[in-house]
N, C-alpha and C positions, 0 to 999 in steps of 0.2 A: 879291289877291296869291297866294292857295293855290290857284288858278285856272291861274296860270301857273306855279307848283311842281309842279301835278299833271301836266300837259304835259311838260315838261322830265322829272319821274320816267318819265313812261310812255315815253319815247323811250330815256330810257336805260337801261331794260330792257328792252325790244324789242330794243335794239342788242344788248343781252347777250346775249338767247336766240338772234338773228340768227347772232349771231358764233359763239358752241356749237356750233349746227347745224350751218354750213359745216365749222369745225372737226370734230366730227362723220362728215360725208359724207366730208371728205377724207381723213382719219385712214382710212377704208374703202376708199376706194379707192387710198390709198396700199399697205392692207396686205392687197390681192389677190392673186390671182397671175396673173390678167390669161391665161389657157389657153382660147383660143379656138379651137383647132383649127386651127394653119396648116400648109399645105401638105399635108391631107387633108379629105376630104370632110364639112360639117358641115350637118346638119338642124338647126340651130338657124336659123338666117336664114327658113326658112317662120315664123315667127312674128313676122315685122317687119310682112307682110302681110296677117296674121291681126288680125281685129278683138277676136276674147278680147285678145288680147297688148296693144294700146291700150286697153280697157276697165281691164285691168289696170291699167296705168300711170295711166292717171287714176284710179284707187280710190287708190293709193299716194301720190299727188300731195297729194289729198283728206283722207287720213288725217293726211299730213305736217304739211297747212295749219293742218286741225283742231289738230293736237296742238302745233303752234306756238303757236295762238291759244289753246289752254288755257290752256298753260304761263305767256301773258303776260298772259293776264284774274288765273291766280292771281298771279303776281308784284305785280301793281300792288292789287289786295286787299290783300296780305300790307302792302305798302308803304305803302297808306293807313290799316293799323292800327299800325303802329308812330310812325306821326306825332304 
């Protein structure tokens, strides 16, 4: 039975950290200011083509995943000591 308690737990802090996150990400992009340069000339777009700029983003990705999965290996510890 503490088999399927522990199941159930870990889902529903996964959801919790899930949902933070987005919350999180959107809360940032909500409070941008989104000045990309329109209707003048912008060197930022050579880096969409640039391989650094994707290496990038996959480290960022990487860090995110890690630090998701931190966050929920700790949650579900923490969880199985107050049981």
């Amino acid at each position: 039975m503490s088999d399927t308690n522990s199941r159930k737990s870990f889902w529903w802090y996964f959801i919790r950290v899930t949902i933070l996150t987005i919350v999180f990400f959107a809360a940032v992009l909500i409070l941008s200011d989104f000045n990309y340069g329109l209707n003048k000339t912008v060197g930022w777009a050579w880096d969409l083509s640039n391989i650094r700029f994707w290496l990038g983003v996959l480290l960022y990705f990487s860090i995110a995943f890690g630090f998701l999965s931190l966050i929920t290996a700790l949650v579900m510890k923490i969880s199985k000591l107050t049981q």
